[in-house]
MDAnalysis code that builds the backbone (N, CA, C; Angstrom):
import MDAnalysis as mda
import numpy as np

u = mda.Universe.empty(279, n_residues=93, atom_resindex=np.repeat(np.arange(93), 3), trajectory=True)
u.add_TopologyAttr("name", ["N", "CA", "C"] * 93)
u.add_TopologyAttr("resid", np.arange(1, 94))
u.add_TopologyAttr("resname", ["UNK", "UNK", "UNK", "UNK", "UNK", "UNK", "UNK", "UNK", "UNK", "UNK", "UNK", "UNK", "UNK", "UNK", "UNK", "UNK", "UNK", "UNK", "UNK", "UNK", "UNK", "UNK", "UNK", "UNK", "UNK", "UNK", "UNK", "UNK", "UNK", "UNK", "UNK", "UNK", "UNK", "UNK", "UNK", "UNK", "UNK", "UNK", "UNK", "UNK", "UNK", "UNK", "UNK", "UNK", "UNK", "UNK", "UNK", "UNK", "UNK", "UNK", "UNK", "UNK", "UNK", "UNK", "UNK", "UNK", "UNK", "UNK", "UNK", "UNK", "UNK", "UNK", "UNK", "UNK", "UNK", "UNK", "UNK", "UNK", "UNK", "UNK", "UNK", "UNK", "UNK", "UNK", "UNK", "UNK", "UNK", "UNK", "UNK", "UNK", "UNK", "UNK", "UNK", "UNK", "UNK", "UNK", "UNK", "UNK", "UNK", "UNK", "UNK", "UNK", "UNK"])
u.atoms.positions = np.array([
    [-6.898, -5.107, -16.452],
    [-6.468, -6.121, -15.503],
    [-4.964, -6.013, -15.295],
    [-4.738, -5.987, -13.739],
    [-3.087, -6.187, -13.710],
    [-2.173, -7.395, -14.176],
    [-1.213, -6.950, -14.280],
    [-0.268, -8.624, -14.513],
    [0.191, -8.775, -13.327],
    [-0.030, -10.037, -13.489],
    [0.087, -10.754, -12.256],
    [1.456, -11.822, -12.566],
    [2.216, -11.839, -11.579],
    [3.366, -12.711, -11.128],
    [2.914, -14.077, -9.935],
    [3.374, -15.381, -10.611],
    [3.154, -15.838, -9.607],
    [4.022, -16.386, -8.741],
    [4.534, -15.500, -7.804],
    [5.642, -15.768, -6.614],
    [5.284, -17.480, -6.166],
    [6.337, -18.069, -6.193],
    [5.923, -19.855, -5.393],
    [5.946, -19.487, -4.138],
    [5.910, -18.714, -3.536],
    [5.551, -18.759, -2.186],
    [4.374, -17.842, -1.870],
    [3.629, -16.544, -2.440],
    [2.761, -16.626, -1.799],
    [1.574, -16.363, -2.921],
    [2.133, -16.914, -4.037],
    [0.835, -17.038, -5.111],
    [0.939, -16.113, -6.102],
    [0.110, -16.109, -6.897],
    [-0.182, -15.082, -8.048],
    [-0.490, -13.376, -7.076],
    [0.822, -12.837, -8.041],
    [0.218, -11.279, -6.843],
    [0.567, -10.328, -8.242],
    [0.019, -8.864, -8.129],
    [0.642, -7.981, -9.258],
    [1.930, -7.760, -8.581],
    [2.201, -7.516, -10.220],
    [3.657, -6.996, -10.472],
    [4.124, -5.804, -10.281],
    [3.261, -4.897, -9.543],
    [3.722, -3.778, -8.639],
    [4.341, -3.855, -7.411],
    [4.052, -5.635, -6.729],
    [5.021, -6.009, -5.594],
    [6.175, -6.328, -6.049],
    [7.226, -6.125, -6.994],
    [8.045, -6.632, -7.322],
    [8.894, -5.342, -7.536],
    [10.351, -5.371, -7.489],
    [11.189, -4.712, -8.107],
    [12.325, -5.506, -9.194],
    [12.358, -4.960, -10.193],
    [13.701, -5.886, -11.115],
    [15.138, -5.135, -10.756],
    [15.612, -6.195, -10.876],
    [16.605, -6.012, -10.227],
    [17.911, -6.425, -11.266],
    [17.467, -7.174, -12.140],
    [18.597, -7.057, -12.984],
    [18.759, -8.329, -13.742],
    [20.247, -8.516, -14.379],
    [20.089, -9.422, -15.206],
    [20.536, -11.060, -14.295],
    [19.918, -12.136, -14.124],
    [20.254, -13.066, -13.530],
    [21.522, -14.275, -14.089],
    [21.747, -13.770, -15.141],
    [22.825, -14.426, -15.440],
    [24.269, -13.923, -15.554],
    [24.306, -12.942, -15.341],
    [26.042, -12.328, -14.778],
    [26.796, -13.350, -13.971],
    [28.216, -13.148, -14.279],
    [28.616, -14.230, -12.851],
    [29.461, -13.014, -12.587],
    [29.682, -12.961, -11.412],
    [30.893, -12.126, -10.492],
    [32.020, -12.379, -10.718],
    [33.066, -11.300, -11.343],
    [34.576, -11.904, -11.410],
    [35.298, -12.024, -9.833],
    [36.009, -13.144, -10.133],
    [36.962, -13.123, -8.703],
    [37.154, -12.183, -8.147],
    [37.342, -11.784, -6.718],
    [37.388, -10.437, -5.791],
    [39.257, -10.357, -6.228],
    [40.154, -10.804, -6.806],
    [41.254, -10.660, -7.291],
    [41.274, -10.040, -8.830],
    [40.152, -10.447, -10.108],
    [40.270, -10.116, -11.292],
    [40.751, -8.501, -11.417],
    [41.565, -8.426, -12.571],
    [41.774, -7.830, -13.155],
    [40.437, -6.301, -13.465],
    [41.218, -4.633, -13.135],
    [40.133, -4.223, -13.401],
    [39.029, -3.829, -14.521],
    [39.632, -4.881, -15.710],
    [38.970, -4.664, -17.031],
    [37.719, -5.527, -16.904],
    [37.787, -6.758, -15.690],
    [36.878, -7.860, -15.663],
    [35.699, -6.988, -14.905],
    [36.200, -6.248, -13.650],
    [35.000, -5.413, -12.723],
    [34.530, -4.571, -13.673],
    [35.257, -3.754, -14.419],
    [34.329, -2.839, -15.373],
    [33.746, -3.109, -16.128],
    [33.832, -4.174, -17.145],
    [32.558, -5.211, -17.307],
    [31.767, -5.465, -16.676],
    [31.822, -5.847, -15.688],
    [30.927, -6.568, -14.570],
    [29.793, -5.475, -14.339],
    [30.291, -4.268, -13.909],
    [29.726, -3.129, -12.961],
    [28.660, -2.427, -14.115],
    [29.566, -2.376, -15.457],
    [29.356, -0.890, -16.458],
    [28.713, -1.591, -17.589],
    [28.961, -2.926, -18.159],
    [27.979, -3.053, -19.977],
    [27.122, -3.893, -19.045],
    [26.099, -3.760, -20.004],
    [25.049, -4.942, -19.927],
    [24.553, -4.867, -21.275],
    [24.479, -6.644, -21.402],
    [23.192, -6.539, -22.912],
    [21.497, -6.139, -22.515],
    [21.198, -5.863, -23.855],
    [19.694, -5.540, -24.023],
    [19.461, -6.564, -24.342],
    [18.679, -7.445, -24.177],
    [18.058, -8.731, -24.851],
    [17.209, -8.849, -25.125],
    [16.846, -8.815, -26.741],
    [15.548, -9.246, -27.192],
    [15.059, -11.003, -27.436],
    [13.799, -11.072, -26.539],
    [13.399, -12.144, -26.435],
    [13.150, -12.493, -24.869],
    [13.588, -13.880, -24.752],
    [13.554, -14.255, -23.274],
    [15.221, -14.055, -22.776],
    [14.418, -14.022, -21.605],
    [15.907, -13.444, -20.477],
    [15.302, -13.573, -19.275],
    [16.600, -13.949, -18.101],
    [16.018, -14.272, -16.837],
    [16.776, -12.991, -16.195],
    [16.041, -12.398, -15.441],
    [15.740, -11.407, -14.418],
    [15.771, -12.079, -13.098],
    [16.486, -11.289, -11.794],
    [16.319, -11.181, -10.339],
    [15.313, -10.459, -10.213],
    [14.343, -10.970, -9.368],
    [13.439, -9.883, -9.203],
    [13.419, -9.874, -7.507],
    [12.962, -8.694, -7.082],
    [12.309, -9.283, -5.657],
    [11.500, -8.700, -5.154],
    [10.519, -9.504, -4.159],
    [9.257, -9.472, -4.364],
    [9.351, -8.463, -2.568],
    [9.447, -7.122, -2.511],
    [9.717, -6.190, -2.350],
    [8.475, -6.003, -1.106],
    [7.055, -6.253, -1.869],
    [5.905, -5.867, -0.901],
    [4.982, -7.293, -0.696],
    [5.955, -8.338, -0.780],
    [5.252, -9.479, -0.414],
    [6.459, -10.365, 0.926],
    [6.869, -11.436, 0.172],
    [7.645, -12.203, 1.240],
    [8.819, -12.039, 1.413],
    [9.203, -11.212, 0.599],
    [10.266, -9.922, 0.367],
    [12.065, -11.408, -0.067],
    [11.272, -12.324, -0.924],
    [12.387, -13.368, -1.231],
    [12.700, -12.735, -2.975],
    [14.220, -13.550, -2.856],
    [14.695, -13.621, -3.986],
    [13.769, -13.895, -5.479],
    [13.656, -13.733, -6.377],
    [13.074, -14.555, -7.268],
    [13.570, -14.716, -8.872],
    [14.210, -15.892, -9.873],
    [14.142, -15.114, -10.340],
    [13.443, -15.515, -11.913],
    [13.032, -14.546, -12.328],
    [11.471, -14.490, -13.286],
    [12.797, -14.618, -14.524],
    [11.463, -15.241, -15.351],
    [11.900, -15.667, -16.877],
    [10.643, -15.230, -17.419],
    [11.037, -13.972, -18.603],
    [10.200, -13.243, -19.399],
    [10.761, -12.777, -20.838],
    [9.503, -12.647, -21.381],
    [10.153, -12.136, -22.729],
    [10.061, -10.378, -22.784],
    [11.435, -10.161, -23.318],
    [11.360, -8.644, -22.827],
    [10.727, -8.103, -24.112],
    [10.008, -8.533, -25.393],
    [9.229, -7.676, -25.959],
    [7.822, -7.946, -25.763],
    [7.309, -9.230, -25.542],
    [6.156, -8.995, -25.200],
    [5.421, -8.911, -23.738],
    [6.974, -8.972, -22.705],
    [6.109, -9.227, -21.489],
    [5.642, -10.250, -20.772],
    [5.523, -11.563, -21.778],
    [5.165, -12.551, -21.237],
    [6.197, -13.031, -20.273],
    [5.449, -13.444, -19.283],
    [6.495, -14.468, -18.314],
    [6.205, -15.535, -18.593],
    [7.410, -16.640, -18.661],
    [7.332, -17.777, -18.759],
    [7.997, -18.618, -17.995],
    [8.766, -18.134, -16.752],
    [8.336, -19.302, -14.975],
    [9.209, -18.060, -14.386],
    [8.992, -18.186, -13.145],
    [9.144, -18.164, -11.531],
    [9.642, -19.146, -10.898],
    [10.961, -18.495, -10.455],
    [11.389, -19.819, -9.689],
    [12.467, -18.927, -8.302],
    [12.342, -19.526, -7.024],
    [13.587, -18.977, -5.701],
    [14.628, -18.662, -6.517],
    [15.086, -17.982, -6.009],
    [16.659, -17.628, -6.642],
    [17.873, -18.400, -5.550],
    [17.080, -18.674, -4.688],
    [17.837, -19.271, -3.645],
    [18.039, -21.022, -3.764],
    [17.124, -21.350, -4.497],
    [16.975, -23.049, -5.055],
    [17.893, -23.120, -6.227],
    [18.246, -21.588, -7.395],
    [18.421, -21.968, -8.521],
    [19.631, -21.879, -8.551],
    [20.926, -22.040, -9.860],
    [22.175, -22.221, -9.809],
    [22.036, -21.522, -11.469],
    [22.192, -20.154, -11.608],
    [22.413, -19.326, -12.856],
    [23.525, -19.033, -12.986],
    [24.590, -18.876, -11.611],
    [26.286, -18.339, -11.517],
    [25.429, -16.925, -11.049],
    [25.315, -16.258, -11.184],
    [25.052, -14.684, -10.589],
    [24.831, -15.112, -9.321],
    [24.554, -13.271, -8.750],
    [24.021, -13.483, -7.626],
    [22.797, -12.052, -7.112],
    [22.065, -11.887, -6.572],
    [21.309, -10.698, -6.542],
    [21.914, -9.241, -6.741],
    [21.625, -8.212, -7.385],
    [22.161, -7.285, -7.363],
    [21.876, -6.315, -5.917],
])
């Protein structure tokens, strides 16, 4: 059986309509910062074990923002929500 995502807008669909897109909690340094802040920004990222919220977007469906809360060792998702309703500080990659 596929895993299924359930997008709030057009329902439970697999997770082959989706692309990840990254980590949803980055915030963007000022378009002025310093370039030690952009190379952070651009170049590390953590690995996170456990839950972590992800941008995803739903690529072969309503093609909206989304962004998914999952646990990155077992997979489980645990919500779906617009990325366009929510307030994480990031912004889509």
């Amino acid at each position: 059986m596929a895993s299924l995502i359930s997008c709030p807008h057009c329902g439970a669909r697999p997770k082959e309509e989706f692309s990840i897109r990254g980590d949803a909690r980055l915030i963007r340094p000022a378009p002025d910062a310093g370039s030690e802040a952009w190379f952070d920004y651009v170049y590390l990222r953590d690995n996170p074990r456990g839950r972590h919220s992800e941008y995803w977007h739903h690529s072969s469906g309503c093609r909206r923002w989304l962004i998914v809360e999952r646990d990155t060792v077992t997979h489980a998702v645990h919500g779906v929500r617009d990325a366009a309703l929510s307030k994480l500080g990031g912004e889509p990659a």
